[in-house]
Every structure is written in structure tokens, then in C-alpha cells.
CHARMM internal coordinates of N, CA and C (Angstrom, degrees):
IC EDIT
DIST 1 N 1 CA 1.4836
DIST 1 CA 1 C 1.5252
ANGL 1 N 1 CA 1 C 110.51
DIST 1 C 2 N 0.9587
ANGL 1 CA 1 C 2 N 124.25
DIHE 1 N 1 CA 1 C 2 N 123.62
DIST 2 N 2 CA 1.5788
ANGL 1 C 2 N 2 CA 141.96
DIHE 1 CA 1 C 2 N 2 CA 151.15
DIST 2 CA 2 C 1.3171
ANGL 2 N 2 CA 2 C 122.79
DIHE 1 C 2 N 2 CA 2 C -44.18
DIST 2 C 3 N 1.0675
ANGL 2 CA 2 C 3 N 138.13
DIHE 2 N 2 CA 2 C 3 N 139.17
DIST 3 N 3 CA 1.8702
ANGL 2 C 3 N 3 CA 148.97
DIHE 2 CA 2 C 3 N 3 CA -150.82
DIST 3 CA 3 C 1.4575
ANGL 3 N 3 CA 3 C 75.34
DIHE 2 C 3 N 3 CA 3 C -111.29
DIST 3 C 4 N 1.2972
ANGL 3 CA 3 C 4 N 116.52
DIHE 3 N 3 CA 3 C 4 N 162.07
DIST 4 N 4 CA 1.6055
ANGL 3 C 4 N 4 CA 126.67
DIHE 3 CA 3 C 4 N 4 CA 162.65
DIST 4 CA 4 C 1.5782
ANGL 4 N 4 CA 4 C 119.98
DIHE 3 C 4 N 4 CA 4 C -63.92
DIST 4 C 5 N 1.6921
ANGL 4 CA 4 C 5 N 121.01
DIHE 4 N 4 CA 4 C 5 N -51.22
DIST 5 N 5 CA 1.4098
ANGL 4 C 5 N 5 CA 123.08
DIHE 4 CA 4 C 5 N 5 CA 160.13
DIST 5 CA 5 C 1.4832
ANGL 5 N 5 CA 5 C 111.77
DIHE 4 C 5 N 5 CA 5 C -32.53
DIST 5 C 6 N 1.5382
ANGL 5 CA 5 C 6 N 114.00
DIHE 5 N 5 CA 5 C 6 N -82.58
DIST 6 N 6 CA 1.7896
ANGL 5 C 6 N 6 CA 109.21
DIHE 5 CA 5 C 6 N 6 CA 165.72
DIST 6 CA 6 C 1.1537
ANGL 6 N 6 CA 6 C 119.58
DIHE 5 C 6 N 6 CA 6 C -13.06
DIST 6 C 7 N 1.1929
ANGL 6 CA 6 C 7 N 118.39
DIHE 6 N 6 CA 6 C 7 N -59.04
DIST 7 N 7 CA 1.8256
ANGL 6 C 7 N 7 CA 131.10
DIHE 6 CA 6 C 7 N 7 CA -164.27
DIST 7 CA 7 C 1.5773
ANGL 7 N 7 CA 7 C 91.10
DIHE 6 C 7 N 7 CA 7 C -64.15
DIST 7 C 8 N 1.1533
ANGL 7 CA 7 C 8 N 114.41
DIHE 7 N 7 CA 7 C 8 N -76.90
DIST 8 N 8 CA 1.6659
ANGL 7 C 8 N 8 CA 124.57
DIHE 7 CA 7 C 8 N 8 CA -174.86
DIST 8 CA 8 C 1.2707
ANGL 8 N 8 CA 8 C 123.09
DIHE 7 C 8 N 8 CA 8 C -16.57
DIST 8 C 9 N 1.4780
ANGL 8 CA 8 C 9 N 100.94
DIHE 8 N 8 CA 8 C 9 N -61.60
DIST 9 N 9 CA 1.3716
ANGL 8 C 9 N 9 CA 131.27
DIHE 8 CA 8 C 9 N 9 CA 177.57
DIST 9 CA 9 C 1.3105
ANGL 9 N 9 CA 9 C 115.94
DIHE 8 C 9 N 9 CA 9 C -61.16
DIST 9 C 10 N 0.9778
ANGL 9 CA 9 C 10 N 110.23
DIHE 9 N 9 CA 9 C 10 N -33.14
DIST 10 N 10 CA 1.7185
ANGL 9 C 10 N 10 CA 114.17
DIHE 9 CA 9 C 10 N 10 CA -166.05
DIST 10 CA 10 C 1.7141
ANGL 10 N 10 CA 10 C 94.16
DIHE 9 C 10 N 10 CA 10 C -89.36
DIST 10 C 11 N 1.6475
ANGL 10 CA 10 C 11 N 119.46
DIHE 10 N 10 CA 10 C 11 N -35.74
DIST 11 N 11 CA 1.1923
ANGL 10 C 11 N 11 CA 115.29
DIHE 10 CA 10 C 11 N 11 CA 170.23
DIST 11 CA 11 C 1.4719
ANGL 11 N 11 CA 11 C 120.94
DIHE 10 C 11 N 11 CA 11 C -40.24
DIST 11 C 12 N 1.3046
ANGL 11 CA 11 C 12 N 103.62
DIHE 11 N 11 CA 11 C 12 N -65.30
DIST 12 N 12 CA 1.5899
ANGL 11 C 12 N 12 CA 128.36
DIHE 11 CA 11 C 12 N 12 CA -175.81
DIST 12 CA 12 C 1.5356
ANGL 12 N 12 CA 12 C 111.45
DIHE 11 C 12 N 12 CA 12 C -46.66
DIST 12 C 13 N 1.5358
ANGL 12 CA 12 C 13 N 120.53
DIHE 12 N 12 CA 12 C 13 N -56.24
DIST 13 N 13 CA 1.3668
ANGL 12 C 13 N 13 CA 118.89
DIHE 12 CA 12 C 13 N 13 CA 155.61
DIST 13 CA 13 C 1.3580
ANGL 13 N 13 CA 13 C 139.85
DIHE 12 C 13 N 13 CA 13 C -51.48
DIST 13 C 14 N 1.7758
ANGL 13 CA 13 C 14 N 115.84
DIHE 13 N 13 CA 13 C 14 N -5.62
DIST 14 N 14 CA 0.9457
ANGL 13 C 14 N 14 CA 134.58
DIHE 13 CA 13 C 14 N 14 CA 163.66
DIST 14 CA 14 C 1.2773
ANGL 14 N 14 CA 14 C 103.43
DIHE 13 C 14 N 14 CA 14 C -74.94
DIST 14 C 15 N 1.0534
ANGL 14 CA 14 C 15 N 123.29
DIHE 14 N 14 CA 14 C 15 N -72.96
DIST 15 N 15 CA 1.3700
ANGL 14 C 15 N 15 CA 160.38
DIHE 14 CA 14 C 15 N 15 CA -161.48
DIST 15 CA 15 C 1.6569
ANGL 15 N 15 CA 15 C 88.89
DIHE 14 C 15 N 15 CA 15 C -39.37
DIST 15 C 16 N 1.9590
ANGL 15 CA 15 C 16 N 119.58
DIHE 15 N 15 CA 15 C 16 N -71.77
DIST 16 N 16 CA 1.0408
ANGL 15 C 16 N 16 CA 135.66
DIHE 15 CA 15 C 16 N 16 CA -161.43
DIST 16 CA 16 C 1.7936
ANGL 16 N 16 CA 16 C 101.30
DIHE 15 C 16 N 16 CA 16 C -53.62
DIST 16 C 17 N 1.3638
ANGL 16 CA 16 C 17 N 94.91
DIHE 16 N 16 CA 16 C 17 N -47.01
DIST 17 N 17 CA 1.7938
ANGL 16 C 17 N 17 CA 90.00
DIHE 16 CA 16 C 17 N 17 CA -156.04
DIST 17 CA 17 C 1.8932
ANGL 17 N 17 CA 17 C 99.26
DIHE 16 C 17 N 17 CA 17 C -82.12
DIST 17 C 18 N 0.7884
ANGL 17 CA 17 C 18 N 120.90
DIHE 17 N 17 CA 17 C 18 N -24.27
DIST 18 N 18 CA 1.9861
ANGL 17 C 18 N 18 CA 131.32
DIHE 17 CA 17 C 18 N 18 CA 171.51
DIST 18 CA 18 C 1.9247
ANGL 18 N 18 CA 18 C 99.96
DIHE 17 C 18 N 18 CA 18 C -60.56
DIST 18 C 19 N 1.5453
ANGL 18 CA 18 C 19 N 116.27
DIHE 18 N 18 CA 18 C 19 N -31.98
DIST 19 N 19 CA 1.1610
ANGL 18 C 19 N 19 CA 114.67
DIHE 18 CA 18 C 19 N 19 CA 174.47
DIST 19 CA 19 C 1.3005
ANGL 19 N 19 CA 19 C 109.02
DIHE 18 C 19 N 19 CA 19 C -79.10
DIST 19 C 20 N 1.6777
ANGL 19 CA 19 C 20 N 126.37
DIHE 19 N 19 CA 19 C 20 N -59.78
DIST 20 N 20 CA 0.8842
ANGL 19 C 20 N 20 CA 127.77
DIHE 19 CA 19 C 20 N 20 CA -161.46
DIST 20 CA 20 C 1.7166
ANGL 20 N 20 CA 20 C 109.66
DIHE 19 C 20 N 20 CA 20 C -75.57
DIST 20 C 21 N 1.7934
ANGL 20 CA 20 C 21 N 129.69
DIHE 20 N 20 CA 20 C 21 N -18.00
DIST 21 N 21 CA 1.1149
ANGL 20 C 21 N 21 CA 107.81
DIHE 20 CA 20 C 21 N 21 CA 139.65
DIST 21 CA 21 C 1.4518
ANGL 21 N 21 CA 21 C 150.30
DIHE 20 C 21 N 21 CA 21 C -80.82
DIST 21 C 22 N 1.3443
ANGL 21 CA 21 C 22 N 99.47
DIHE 21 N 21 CA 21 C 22 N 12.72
DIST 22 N 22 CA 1.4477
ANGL 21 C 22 N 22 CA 104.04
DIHE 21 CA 21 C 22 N 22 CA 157.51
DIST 22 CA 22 C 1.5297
ANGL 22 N 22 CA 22 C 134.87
DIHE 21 C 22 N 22 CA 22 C -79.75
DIST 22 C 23 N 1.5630
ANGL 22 CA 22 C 23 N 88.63
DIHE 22 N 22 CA 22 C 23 N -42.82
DIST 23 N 23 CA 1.8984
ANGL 22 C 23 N 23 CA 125.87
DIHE 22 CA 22 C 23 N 23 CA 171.47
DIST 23 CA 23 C 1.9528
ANGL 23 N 23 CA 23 C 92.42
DIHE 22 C 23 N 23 CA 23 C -34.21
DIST 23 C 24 N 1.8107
ANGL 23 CA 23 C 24 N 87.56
DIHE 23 N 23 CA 23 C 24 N -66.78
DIST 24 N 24 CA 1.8471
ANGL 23 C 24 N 24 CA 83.16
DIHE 23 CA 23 C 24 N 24 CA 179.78
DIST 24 CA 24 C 1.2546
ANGL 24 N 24 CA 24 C 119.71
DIHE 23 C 24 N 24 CA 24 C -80.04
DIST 24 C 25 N 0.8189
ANGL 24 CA 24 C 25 N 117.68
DIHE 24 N 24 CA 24 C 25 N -27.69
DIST 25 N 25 CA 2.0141
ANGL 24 C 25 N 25 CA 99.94
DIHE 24 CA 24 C 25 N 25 CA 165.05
DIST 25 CA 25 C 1.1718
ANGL 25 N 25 CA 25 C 115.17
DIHE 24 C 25 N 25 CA 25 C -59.80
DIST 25 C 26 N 1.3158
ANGL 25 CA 25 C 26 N 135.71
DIHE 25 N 25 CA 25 C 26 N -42.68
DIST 26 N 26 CA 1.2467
ANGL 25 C 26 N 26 CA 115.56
DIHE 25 CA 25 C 26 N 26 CA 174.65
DIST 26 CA 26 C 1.7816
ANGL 26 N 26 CA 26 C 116.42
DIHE 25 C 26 N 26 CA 26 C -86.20
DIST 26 C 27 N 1.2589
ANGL 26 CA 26 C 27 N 133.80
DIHE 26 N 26 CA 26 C 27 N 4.21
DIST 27 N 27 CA 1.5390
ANGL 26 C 27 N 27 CA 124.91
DIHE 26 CA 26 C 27 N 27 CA 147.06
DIST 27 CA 27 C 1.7567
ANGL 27 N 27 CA 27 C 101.05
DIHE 26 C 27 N 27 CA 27 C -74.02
DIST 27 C 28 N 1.3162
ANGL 27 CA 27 C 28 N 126.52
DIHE 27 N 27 CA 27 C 28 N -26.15
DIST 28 N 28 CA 1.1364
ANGL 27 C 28 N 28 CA 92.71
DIHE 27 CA 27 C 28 N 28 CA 178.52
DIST 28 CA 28 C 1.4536
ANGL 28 N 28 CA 28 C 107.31
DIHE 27 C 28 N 28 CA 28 C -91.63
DIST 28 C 29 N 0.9963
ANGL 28 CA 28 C 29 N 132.55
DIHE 28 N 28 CA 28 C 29 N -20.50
DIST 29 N 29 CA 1.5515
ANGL 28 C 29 N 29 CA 106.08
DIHE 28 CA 28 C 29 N 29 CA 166.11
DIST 29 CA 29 C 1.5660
ANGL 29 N 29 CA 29 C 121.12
DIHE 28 C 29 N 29 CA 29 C -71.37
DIST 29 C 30 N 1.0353
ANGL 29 CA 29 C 30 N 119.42
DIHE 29 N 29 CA 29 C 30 N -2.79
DIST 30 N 30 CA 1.7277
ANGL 29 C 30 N 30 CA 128.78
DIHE 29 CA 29 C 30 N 30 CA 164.70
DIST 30 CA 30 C 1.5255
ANGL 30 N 30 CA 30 C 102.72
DIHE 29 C 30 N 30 CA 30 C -69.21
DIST 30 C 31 N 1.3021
ANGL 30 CA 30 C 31 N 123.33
DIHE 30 N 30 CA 30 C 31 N -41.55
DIST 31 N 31 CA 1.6443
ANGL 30 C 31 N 31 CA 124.39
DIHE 30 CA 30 C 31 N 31 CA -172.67
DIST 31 CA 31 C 1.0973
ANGL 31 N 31 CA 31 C 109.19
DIHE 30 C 31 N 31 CA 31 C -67.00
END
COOR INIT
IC SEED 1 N 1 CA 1 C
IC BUILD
């Protein structure tokens, strides 16, 4: 079982890297 912080956190790093592959898909469709 997962603590709620864990859970949170692990959200947010979801969260971060789903942004940041979008961030680059769309510079690469700018290129």
C-alpha cells in the first residue's frame, strides 16, 4: 500500500512527464 504523499507524488511525475511530452511534440511539429 502506498502512503498518500507517495500517491501525490507519483501523480505529479505523471503529470510532469505527459506535459513535458507534449511540450516536445509540439516543438517538433514547429520544426
Amino acid at each position: 500500500m502506498m502512503n498518500k504523499k507517495m500517491q501525490k507524488f507519483f501523480v505529479i511525475v505523471m503529470l510532469v512527464s505527459i506535459l513535458a511530452t507534449s511540450l516536445l511534440a509540439g516543438i517538433a511539429a514547429f520544426l
